[in-house]
N, C-alpha and C positions, 0 to 999 in steps of 0.2 A: 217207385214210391220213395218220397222221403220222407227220411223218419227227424221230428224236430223236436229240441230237447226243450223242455219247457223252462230249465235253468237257466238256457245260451240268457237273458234278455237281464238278467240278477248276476251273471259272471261280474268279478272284480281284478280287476291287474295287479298282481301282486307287486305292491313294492313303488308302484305309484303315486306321487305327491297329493293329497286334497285338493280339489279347486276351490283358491281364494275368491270370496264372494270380493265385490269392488271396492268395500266397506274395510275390509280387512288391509286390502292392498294400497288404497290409502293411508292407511295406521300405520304399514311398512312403511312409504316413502317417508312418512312425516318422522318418523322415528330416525331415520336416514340421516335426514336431513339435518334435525337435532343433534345427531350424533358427532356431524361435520361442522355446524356450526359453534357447538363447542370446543371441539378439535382447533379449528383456527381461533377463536378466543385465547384458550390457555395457550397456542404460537403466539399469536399478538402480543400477549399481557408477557409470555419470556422475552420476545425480541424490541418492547418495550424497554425494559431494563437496561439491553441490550445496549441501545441505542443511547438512553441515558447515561448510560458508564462511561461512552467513548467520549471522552473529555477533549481528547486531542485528534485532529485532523484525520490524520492518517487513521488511527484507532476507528472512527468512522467508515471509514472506506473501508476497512477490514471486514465490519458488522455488515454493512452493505453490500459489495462483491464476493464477499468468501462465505462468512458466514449466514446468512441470510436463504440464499439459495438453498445451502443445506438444511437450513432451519424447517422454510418452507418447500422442501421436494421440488424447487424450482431448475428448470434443466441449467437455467444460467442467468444473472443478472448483470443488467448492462448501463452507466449513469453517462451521461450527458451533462456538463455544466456548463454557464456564459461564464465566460470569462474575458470581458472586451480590452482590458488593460493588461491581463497575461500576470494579475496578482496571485491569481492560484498556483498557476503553474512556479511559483517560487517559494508561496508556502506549500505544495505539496510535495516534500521530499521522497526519494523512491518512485514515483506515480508512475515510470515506465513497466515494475513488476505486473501493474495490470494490466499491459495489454491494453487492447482495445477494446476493452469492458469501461475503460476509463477515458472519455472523449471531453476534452477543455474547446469548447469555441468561442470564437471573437465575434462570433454574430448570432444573432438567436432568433432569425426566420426559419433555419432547415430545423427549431423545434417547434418551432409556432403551427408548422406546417401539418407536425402529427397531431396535432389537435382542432377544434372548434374553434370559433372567436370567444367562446369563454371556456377557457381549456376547463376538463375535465378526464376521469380517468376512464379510460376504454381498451374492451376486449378486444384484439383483431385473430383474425385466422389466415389459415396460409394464402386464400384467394384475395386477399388484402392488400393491396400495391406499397402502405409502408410498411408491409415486412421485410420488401428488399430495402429498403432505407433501416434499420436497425436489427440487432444483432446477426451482423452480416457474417459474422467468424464461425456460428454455428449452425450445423444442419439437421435437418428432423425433427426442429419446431415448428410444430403445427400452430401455436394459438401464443399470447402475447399480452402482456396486460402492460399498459401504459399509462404511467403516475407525474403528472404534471406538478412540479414543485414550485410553487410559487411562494412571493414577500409581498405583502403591499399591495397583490394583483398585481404583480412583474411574475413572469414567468424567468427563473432561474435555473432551470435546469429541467432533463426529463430523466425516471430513471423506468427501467423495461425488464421485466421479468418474461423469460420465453418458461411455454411448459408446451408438455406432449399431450396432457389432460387437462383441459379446462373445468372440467363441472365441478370439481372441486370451488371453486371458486362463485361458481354462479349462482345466484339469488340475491335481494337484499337484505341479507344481512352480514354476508360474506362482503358484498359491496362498500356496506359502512364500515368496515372492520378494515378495507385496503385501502379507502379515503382517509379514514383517521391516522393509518402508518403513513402517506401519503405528506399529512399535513405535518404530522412528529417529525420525519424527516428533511423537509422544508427547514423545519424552526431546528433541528438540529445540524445542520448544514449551515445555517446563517450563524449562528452561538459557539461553531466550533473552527467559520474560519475567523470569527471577531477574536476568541481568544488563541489565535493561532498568531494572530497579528500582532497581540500584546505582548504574548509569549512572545515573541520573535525577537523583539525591544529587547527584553532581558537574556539573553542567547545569542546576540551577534555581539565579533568585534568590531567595534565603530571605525577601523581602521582598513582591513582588511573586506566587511560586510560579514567574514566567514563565522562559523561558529568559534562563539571565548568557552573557558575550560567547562563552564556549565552544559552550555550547549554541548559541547562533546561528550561530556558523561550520560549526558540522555541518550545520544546519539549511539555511545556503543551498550549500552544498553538494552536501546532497542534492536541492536542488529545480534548481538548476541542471541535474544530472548529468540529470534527470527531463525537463525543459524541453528538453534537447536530442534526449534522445530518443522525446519526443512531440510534437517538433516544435511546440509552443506558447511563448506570451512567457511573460517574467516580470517581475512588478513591484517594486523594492523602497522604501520609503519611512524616511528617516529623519525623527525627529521632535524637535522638543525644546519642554520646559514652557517658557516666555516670564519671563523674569526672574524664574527661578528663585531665584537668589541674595540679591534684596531682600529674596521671601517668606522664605524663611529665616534671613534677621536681622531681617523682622518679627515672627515667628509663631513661630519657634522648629523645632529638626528633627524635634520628634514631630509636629508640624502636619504639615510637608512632606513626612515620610514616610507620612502619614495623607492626604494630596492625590497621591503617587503610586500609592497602592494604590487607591484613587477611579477618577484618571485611567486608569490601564491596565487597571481591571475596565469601565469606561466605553468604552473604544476595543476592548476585545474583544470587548462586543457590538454593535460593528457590523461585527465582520466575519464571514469566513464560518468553516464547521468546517477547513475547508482550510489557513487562513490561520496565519501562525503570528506571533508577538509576540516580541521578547525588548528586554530594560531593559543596554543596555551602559556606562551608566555613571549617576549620580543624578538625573539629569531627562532623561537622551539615549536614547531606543530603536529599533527598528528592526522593520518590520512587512513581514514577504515573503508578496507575493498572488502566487500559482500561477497561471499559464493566463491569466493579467489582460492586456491593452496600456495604453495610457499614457492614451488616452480613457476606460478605464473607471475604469483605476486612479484618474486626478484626481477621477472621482466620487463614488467612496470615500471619498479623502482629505478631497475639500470635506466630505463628509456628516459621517466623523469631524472636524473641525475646528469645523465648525458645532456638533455635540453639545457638545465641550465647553465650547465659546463662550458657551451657554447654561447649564451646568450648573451647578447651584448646592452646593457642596461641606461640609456640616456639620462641624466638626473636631470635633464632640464637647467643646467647651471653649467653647462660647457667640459663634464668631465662623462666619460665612460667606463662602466666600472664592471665590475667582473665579478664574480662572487660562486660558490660550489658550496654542494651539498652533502653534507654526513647523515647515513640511514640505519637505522637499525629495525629489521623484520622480522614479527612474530607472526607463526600461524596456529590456529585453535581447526580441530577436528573431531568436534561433536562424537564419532563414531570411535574416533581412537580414542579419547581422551571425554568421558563422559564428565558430568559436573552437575552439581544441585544449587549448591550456591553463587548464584549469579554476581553478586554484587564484590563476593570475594573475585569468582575468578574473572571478572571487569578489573581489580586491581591487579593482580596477577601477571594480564595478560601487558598492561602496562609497564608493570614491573621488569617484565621479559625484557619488552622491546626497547625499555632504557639501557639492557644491560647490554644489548646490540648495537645503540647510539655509542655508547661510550667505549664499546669495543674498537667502529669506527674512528673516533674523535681522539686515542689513544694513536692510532696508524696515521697521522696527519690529516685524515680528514679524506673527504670527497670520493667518499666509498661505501660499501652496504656489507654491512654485516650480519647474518643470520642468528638467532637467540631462539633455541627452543625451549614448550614448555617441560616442566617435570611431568614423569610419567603419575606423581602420587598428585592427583588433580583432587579438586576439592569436591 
């Protein structure tokens, strides 16, 4: 016999969720969905700003590869530019710190390629054949959003966001919201190499090409700002041609202007693409090594000072001349020697490295002298 209890069929599971009617579970997605599309809104409306701020070139590139990714939980972002004339690549200083997140080409079919005949931006997923074609460097991107930058209807560049999660991003309004960054970027890309270019005007010397004193004070500037916060040293070296002056009442000033374009095409290859050069007054300039300490930096230094010690200089006028270099090197180390005031200790570190020039230039010349800083940093 069995006995059957007339409750079993009214029993409840303690502790188990309602069943949502369908009515309800739509009210959830939609609220969801709301929730994420305001999310990416106030992202947009901050990395708008963002975007807006970056005045200068490089500052750009910062927004876009560094910042940006983080902004949007993106696993990594990857740009693509034409560049058929090899203009960018000389307005964009530093551009090797990126990696291969930062790709200059001379032709613009292998971008044409990722897109339609009227490019547009599109999701791809790992089963995708151009995912082997872009961000090749990283693994474990499943999915890929691809923003065609265009001018005028020229396709100018493409830039590519990998992620691990796409639904984030899927629906349309999340679509209009990566079109419109899509297009700010475009227009901020074209406005920031135009003023890259004018700026450029006012920051070379017309002699050299290299940066004149303005240009350098941006320059260490910016690498200071950089150095503090990647926690890496920085080197700077002041240099000067070795009796200068004689040469130039022996030889005359198109010789000597013709032995400085020599000497500083000769001292920039030996450094690196990072490195930057600038000519602050007729025979005095100043070379700032990024990431360098003070044993590597004198390495440098000996090896540029040795080059030109040996170099043999044609002036194109039937004479061969000879000429050496006085160095004085300073090194700043963020960790040892912390600092607030950027702009003081920019002067500072100059100040040093004069007093390592004339250390040199004191011993006859054609030698590297060390100058460190004080330990009471500003």
């Amino acid at each position: 016999m069995t006995i059957r209890d007339d409750n079993d069929n009214n029993e409840e599971i303690q502790g188990a969720p309602p069943v949502s009617s369908d009515a309800e579970q739509r009210e959830k997605r939609l609220t969801a969905r709301v929730d994420i599309n305001r999310y990416l809104l106030l992202q947009a409306r901050q990395l708008e700003i963002m975007l807006l701020d970056a005045t200068s070139l490089t500052a750009l590139l910062d927004v876009l590869l560094v910042s940006m990714p983080r902004h949007f939980s993106f696993r990594v972002a990857e740009l693509w530019l034409y560049d058929p004339e090899n203009s960018l690549q000389e307005l964009i200083l530093g551009g090797e710190r990126y990696g291969q997140y930062l790709q200059l080409r001379d032709e613009v079919f292998s971008m044409q390629e990722l897109y339609d005949i009227e490019p547009d931006i599109v999701l791809i997923d790992a089963t995708d054949s151009r995912m082997f074609e872009v961000l090749k460097t990283d693994h474990g991107i499943d999915h890929a959003i691809l923003l065609p930058l265009m001018d005028s209807g020229r396709l100018i560049g493409s830039f590519h966001c990998g992620l691990s999660d796409a639904s984030l991003y899927a629906g349309e309004a999340a679509e209009d919201l990566v079109a419109h960054l899509a297009a700010l970027t475009s227009i901020c890309i074209k406005n920031a190499v135009r003023t890259e270019k004018i700026s450029r005007l006012s920051v070379l010397d017309p002699l050299t090409q290299m940066s004149n004193p303005r240009g350098f004070e941006r320059d260490l500037s910016r690498e200071i700002s950089r150095a503090q916060r990647v926690r890496q040293p920085l080197t700077l070296l002041k240099m000067e041609i070795d009796e200068y002056t004689d040469l130039r009442q022996q030889h005359g000033e198109v010789s000597c202007q013709f032995v400085i374009k020599k000497v500083t095409q000769r001292v920039t290859s030996d450094l690196r693409a990072t490195d930057y050069i600038a000519r602050i007054s007729g025979s005095v300039f100043f070379v700032i090594v990024p990431g360098c300490g003070e044993v590597k930096g004198q390495e440098i230094a000996e090896r540029m000072r040795e080059d030109i010690e040996d170099f043999a200089i044609d002036d194109g006028r039937g004479a061969i001349l000879h000429v050496t270099l006085s160095m004085g090197l300073v090194t700043w180390e963020p960790e040892h020697y912390p600092a607030v005031d950027m702009p003081r200790l920019a002067q500072q570190i100059q100040a040093v490295a004069d007093k390592g020039l004339q250390a040199s230039l004191s011993k006859n010349g054609n030698q590297i002298s060390i100058a460190r800083l004080s330990t009471l940093m500003v």
